[in-house]
KEKE-3310 file (N, C-alpha, C; in steps of 0.2 Angstrom, whole numbers, plus 5000, padded with zeros to 4 digits):
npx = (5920:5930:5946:5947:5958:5969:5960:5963:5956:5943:5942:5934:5920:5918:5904:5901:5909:5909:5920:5930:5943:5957:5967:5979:5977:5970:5976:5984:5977:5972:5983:5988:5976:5981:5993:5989:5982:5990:6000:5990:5986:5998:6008:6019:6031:6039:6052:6054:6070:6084:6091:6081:6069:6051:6040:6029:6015:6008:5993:5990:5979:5978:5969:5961:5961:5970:5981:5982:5986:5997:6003:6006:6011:6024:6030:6028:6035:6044:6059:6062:6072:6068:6057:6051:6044:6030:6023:6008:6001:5987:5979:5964:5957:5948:5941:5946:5947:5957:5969:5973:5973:5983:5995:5992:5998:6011:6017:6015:6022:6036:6048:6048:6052:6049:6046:6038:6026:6019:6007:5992:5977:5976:5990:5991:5978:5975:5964:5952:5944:5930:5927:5924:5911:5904:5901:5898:5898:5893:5881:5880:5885:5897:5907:5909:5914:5927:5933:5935:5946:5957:5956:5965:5975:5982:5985:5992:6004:6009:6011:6022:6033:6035:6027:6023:6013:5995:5992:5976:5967:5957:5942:5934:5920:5920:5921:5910:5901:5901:5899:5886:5881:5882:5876:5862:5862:5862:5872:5881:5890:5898:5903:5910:5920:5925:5928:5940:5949:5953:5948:5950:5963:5979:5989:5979:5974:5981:5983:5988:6001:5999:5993:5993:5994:5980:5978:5970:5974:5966:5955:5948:5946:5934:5928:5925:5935:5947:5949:5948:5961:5968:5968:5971:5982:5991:5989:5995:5982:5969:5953:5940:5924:5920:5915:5906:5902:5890:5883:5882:5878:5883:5885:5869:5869:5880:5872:5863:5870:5875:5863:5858:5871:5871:5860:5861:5872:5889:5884:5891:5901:5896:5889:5901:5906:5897:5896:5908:5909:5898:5905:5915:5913:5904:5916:5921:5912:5912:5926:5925:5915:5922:5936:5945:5949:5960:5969:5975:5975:5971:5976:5984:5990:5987:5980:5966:5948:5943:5944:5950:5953:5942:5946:5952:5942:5933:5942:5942:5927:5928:5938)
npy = (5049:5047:5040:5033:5034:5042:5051:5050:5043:5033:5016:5004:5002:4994:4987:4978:4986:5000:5005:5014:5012:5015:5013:5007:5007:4997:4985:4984:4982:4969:4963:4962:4955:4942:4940:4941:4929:4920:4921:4917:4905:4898:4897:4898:4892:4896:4886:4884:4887:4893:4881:4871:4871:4874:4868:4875:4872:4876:4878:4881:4887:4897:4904:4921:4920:4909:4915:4928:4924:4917:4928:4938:4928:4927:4938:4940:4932:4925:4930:4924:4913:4902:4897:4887:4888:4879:4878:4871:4867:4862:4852:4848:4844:4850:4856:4871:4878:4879:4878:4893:4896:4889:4896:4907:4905:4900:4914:4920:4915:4914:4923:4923:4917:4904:4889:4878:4869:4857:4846:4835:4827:4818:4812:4809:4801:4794:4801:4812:4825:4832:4819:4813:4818:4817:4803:4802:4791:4790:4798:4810:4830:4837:4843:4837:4826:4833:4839:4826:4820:4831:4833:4822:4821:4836:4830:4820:4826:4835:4826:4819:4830:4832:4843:4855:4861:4862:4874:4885:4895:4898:4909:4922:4921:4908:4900:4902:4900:4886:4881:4886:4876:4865:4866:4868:4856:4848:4844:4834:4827:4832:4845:4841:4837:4846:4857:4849:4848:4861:4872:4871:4874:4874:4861:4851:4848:4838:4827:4810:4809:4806:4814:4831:4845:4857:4876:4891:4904:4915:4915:4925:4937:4943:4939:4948:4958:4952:4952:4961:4967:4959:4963:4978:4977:4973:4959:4944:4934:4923:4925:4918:4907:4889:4881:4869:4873:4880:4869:4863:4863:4872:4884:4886:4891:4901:4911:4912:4916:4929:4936:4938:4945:4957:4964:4963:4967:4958:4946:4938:4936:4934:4922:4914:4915:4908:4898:4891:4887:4878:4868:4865:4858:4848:4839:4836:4829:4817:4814:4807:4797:4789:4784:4792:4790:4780:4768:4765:4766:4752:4752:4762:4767:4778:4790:4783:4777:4768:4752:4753:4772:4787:4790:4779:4772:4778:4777:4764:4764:4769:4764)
npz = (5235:5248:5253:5271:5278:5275:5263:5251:5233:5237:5233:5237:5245:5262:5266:5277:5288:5287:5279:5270:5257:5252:5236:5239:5256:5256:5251:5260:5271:5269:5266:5282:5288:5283:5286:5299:5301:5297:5310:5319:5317:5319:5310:5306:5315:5331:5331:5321:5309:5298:5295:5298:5291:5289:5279:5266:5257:5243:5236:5219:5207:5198:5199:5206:5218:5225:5217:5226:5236:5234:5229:5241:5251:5245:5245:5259:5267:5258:5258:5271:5280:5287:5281:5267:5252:5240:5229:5220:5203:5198:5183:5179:5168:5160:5146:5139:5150:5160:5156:5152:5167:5169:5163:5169:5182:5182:5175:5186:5198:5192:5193:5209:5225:5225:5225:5209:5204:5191:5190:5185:5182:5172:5174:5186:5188:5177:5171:5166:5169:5162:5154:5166:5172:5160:5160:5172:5187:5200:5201:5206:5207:5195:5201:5214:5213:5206:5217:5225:5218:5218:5233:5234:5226:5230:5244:5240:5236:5245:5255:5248:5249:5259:5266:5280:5281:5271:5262:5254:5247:5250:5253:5263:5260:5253:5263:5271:5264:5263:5276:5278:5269:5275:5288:5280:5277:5287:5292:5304:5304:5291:5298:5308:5302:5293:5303:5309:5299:5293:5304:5316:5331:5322:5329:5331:5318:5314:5319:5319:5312:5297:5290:5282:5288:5286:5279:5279:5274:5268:5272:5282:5271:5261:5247:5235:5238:5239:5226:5220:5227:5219:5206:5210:5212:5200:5200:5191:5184:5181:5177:5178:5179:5185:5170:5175:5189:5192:5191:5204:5223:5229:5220:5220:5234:5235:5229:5236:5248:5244:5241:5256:5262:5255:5259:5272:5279:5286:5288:5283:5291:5303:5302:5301:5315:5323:5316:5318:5330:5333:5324:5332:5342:5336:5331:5342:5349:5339:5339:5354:5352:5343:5331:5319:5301:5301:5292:5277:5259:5252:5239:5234:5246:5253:5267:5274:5280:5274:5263:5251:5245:5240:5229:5219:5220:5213:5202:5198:5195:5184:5177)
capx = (5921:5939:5948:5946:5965:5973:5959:5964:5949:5944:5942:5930:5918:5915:5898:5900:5913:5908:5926:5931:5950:5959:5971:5986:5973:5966:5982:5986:5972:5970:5990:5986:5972:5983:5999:5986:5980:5998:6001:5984:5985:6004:6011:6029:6032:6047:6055:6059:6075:6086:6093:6075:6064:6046:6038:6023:6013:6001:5987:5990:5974:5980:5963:5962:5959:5978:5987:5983:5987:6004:6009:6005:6015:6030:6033:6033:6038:6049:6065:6061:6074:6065:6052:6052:6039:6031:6017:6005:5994:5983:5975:5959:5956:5941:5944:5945:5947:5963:5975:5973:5974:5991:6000:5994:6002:6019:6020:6014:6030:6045:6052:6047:6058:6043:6046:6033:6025:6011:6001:5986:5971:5978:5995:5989:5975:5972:5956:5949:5935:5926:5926:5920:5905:5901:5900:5894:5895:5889:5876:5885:5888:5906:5911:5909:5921:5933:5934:5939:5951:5959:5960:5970:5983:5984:5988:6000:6013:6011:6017:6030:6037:6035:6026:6022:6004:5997:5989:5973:5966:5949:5942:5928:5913:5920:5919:5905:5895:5902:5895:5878:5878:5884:5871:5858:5861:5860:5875:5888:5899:5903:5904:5917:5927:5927:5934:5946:5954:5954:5947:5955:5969:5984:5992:5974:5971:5984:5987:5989:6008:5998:5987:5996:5987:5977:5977:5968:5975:5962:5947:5945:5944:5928:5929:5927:5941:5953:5950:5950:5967:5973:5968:5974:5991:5992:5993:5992:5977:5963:5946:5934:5921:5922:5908:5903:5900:5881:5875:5881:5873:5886:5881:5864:5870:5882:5869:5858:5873:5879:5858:5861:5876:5870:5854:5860:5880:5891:5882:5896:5906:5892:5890:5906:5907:5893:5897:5916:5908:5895:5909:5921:5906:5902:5923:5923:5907:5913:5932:5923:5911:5924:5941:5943:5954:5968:5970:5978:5971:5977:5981:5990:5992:5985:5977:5958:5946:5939:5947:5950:5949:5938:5950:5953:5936:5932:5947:5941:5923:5930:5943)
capy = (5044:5047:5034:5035:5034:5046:5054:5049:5042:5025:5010:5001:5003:4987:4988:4974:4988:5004:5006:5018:5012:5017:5007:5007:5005:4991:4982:4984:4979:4961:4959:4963:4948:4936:4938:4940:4923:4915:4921:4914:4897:4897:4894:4898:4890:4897:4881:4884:4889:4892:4874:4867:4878:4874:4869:4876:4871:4882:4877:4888:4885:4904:4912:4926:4919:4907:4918:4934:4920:4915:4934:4939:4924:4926:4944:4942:4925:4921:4931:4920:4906:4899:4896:4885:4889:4878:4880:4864:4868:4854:4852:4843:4840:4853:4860:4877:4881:4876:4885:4900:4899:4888:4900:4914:4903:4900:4920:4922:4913:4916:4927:4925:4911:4900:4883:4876:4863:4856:4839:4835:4821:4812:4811:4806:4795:4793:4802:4819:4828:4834:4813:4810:4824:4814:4795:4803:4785:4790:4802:4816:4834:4837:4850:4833:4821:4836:4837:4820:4817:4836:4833:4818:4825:4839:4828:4816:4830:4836:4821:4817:4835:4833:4848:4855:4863:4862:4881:4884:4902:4897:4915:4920:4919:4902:4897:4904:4893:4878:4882:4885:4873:4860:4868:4866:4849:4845:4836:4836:4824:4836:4851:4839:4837:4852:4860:4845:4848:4868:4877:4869:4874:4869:4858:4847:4847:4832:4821:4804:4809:4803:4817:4836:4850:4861:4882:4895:4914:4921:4916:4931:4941:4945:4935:4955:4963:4947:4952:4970:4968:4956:4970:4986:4976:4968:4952:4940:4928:4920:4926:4914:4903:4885:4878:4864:4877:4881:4866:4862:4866:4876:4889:4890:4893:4906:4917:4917:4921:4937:4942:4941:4951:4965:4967:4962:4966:4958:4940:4931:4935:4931:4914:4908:4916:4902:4890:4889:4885:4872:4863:4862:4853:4841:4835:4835:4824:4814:4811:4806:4791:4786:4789:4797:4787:4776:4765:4766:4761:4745:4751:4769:4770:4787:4789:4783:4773:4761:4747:4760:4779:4790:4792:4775:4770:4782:4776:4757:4764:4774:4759)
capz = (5240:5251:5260:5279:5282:5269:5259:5244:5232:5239:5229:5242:5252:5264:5268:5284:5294:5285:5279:5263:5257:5245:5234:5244:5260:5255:5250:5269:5274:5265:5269:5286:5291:5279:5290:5307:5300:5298:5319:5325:5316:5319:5303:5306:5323:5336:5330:5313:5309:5292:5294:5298:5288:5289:5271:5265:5248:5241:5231:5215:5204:5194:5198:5209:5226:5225:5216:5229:5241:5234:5231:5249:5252:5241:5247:5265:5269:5252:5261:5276:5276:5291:5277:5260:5247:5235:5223:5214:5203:5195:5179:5179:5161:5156:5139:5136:5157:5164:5151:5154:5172:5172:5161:5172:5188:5178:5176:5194:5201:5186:5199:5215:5229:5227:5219:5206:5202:5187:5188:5185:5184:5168:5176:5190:5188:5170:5171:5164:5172:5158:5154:5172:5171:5156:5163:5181:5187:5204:5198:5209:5203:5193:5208:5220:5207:5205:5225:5227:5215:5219:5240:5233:5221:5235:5249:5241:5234:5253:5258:5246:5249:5266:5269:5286:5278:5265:5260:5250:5244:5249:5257:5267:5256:5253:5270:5274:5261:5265:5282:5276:5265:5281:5291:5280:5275:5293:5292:5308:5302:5287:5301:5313:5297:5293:5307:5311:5294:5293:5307:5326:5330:5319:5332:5332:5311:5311:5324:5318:5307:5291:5285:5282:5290:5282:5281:5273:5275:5264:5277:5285:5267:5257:5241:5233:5242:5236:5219:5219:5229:5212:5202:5210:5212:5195:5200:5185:5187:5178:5182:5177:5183:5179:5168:5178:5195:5190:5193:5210:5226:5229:5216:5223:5241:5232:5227:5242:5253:5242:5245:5262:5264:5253:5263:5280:5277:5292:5286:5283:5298:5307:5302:5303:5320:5324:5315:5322:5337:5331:5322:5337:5348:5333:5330:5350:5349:5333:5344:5359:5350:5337:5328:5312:5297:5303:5289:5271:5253:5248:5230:5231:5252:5254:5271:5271:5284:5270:5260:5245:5244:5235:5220:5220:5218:5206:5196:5197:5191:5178:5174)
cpx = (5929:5940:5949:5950:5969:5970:5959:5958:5950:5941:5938:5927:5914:5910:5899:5906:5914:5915:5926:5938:5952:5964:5976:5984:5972:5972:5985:5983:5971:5978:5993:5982:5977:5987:5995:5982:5986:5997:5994:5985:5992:6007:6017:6030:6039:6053:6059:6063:6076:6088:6090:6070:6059:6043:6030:6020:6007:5998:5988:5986:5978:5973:5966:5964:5969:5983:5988:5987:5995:6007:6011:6012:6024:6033:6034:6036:6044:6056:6068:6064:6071:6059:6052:6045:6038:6024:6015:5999:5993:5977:5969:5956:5950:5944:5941:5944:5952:5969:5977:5975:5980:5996:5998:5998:6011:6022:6019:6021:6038:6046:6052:6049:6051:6046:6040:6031:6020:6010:5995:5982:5973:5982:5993:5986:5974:5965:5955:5944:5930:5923:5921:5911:5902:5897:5894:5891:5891:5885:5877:5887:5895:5910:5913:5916:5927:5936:5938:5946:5957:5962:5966:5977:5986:5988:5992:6006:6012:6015:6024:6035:6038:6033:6021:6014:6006:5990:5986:5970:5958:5948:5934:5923:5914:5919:5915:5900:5896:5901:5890:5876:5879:5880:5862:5857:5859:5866:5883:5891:5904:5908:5910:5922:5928:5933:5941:5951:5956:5953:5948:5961:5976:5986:5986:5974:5975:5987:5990:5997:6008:5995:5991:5991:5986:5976:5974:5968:5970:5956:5945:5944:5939:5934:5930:5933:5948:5952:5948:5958:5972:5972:5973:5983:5993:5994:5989:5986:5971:5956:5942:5932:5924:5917:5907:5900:5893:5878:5877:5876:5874:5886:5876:5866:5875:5876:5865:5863:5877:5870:5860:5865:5874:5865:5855:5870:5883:5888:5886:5901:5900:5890:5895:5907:5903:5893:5903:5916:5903:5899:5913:5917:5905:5907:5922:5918:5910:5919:5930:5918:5917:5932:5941:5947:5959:5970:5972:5976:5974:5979:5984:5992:5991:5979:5968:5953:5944:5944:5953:5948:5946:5942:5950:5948:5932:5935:5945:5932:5924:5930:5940)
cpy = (5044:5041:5036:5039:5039:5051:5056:5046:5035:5022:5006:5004:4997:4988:4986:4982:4997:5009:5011:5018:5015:5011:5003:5003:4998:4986:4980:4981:4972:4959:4958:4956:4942:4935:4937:4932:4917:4915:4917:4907:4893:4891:4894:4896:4893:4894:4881:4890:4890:4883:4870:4871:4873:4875:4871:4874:4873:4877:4882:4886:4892:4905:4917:4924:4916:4911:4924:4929:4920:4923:4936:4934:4925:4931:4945:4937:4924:4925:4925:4916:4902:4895:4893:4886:4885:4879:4875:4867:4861:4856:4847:4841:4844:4857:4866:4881:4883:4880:4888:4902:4895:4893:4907:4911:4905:4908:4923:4920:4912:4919:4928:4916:4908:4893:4878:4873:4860:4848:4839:4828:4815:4809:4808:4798:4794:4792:4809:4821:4830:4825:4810:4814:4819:4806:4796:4793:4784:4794:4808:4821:4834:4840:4844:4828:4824:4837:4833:4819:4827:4838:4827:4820:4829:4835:4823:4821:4832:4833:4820:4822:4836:4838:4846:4855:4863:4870:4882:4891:4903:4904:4915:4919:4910:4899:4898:4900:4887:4878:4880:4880:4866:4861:4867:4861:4845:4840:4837:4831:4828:4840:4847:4841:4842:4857:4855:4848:4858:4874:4875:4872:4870:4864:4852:4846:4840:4828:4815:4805:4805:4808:4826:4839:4854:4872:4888:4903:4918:4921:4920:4938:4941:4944:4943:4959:4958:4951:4959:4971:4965:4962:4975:4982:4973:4960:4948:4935:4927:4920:4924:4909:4896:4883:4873:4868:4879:4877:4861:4865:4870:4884:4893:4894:4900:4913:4919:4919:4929:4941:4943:4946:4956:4966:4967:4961:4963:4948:4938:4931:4931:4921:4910:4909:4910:4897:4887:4885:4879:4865:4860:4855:4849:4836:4834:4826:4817:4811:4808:4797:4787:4789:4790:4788:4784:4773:4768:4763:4757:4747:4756:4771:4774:4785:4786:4777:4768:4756:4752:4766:4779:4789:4785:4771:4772:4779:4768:4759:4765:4768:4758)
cpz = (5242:5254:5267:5281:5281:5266:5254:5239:5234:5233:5231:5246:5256:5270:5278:5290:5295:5283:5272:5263:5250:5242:5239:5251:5260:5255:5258:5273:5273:5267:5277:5292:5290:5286:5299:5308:5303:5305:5322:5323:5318:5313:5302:5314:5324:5332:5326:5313:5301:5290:5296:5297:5290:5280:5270:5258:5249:5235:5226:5210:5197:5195:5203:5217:5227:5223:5220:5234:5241:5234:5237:5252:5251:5243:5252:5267:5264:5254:5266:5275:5281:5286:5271:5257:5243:5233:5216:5211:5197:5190:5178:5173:5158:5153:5141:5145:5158:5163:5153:5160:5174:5169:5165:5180:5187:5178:5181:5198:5197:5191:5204:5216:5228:5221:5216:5202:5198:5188:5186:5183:5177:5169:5180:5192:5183:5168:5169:5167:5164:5156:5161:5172:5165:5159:5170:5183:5192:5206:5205:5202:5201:5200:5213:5218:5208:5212:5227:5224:5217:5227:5238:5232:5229:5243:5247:5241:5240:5256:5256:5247:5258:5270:5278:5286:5273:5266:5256:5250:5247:5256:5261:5266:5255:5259:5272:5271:5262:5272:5283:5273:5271:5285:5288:5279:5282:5295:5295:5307:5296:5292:5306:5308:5294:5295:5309:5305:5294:5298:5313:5323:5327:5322:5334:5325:5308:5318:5324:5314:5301:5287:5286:5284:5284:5282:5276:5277:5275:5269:5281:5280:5261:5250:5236:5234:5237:5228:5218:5222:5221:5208:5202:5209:5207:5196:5192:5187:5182:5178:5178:5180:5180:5178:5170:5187:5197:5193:5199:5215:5229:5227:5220:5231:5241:5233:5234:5249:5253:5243:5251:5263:5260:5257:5272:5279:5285:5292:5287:5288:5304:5305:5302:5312:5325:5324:5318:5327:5337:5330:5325:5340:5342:5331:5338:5349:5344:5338:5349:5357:5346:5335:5322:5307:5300:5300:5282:5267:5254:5243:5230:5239:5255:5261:5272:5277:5279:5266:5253:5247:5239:5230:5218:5217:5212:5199:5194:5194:5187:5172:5166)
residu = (UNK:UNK:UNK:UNK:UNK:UNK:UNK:UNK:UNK:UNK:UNK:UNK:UNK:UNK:UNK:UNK:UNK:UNK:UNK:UNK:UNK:UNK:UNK:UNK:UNK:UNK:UNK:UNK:UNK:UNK:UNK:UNK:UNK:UNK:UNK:UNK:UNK:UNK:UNK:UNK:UNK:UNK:UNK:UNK:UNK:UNK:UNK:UNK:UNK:UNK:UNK:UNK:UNK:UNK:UNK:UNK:UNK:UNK:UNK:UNK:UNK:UNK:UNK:UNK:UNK:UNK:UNK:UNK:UNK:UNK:UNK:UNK:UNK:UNK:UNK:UNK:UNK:UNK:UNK:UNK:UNK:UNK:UNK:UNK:UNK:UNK:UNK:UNK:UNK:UNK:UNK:UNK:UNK:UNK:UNK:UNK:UNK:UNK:UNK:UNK:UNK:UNK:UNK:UNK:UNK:UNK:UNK:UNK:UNK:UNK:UNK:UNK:UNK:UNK:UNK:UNK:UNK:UNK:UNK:UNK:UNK:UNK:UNK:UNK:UNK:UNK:UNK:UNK:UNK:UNK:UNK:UNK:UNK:UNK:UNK:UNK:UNK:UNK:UNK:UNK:UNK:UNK:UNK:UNK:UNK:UNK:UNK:UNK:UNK:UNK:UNK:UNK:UNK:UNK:UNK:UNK:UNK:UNK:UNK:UNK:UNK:UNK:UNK:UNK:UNK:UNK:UNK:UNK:UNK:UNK:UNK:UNK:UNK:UNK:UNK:UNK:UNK:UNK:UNK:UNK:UNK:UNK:UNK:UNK:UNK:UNK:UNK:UNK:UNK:UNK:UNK:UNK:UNK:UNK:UNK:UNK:UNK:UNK:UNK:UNK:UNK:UNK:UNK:UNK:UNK:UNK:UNK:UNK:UNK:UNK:UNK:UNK:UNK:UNK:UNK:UNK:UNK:UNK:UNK:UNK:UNK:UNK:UNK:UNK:UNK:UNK:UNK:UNK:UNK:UNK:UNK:UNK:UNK:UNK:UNK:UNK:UNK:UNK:UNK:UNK:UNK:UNK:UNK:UNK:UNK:UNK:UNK:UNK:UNK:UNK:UNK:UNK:UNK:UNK:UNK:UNK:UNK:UNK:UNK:UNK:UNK:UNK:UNK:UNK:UNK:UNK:UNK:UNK:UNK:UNK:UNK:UNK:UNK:UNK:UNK:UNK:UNK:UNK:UNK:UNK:UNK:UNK:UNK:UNK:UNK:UNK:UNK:UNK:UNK:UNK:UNK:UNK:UNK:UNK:UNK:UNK:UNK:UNK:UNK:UNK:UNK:UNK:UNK:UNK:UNK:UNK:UNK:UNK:UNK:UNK:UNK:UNK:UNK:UNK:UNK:UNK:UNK:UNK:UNK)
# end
């Protein structure tokens, strides 16, 4: 099997566009959407200068998906002085997971202009997920727990760093099931909130000057390609699941959308193509009846419609 482009041997072949790349290809390809991502979301506005950079903070978990994210990142933007880099990653307290995937973060940015940053759920809240999965106070899967307490952490170091976005590795298969899984549940308040927070455009994701926008590069690249690109390019990273991921419904909705695309390739572009457009019209509709959030916890201030946020709540179950 040759690459299209060159005739070299390919390393891929992506069924959804009947592509054959090779290493080098492929690498161009995935570096290609990312940066056609940055310009359509407008990541780097006109505005920003050397002496009024534009800050971005990356989600760096150290698997696969955050760390192609942050290299892509580091290499073409980390010259950019219009642009500051930083890099959080968060440990959630499950034995024998995390480890392995901060010390592959820490040797993902030793040398690259990215500045980098560790906390995690004990610091934070003085609370462990493997602890929480245990108690399950509100008889919710771990994936739902680690969620809340995870957009938390994220969105305060946002704030205290003042970033402009905050940046998250989640790629297309991952949007695509949170689609389906928004689609089957039947449920347009998830699908407004959805697109309000990630998929309008930037200059909509944050209107009120309390909540940081949201971005993801990686959503126009097959979860497979991401992690053949970390491969061919050595990037360091942590390829593992995490053992609480099973028995979400997440999981299942996983697996029936990798049948799909093998038997009907083009699947997952096709649903987001649909859904993009579902999600607009149910934020329109949702802004039009109501407003979103506009008030502050009482105990930690973090943006929130209710008396208390989720983590908050969490934290006074736990207590």
């Amino acid at each position: 099997m040759e690459c299209d482009r060159c005739g070299r041997d390919a390393v891929l072949f992506a069924a959804y566009s009947g592509a054959h790349l090779c290493d080098r290809h492929l690498q161009q390809s995935v570096e290609r959407r990312v940066r056609r991502r940055v310009r359509t979301d407008d990541l780097l506005p006109a505005a920003a200068t050397p002496e009024d950079p534009v800050t971005w903070l990356i989600g760096l978990s150290g698997g696969k998906d955050s760390a192609v994210l942050t290299h892509i990142l580091a290499d073409t933007f980390g010259p950019d002085p219009r642009v500051e880099l930083v890099a959080l990653s968060v440990h959630e307290g499950i034995e024998g997971y995390r480890d392995d995937s901060l010390s592959a973060a820490e040797e993902l940015v030793a040398d690259r202009p990215v500045e980098y940053i560790e906390t995690g759920y004990e610091s934070e809240f003085g609370l462990e997920m493997d602890q929480i999965a245990k108690d399950d106070p509100w008889d919710m899967a771990p994936c739902a727990y680690c969620g809340v307490l995870r957009r938390d952490v994220l969105a305060n170091v946002a704030r205290q760093y003042d970033a402009d976005v905050l940046l998250t590795g989640h790629n297309l298969d991952d949007e695509a099931e949170t689609a389906l899984m928004n689609t089957l549940e039947g449920d347009l308040s998830q699908m407004a909130q959805h697109y309000d927070a990630s998929l309008a455009p930037l200059s909509d994701r944050a209107t009120d000057g309390v909540f940081v926008p949201r971005a993801k590069p990686l959503r126009d690249v097959p979860e497979s390609e991401v992690a053949l690109y970390a491969r061919v390019s050595g990037i360091p990273a942590h390829i593992a699941e995490c053992p609480y991921a099973s028995e979400s419904f997440r999981g299942t909705v996983r697996d029936v959308l990798l049948e799909l695309e093998e038997h009907h390739p083009g699947t997952r572009h096709s649903i987001m193509a649909g859904y993009e457009e579902t999600a607009r019209f149910a934020a329109e509709n949702r802004r039009s009846g109501a407003s979103g959030p506009s008030g502050v916890c009482e105990n930690c201030g973090a943006p929130t419609g209710r008396d208390q946020c989720r983590a908050c709540e969490l934290r006074a179950e736990l207590g």
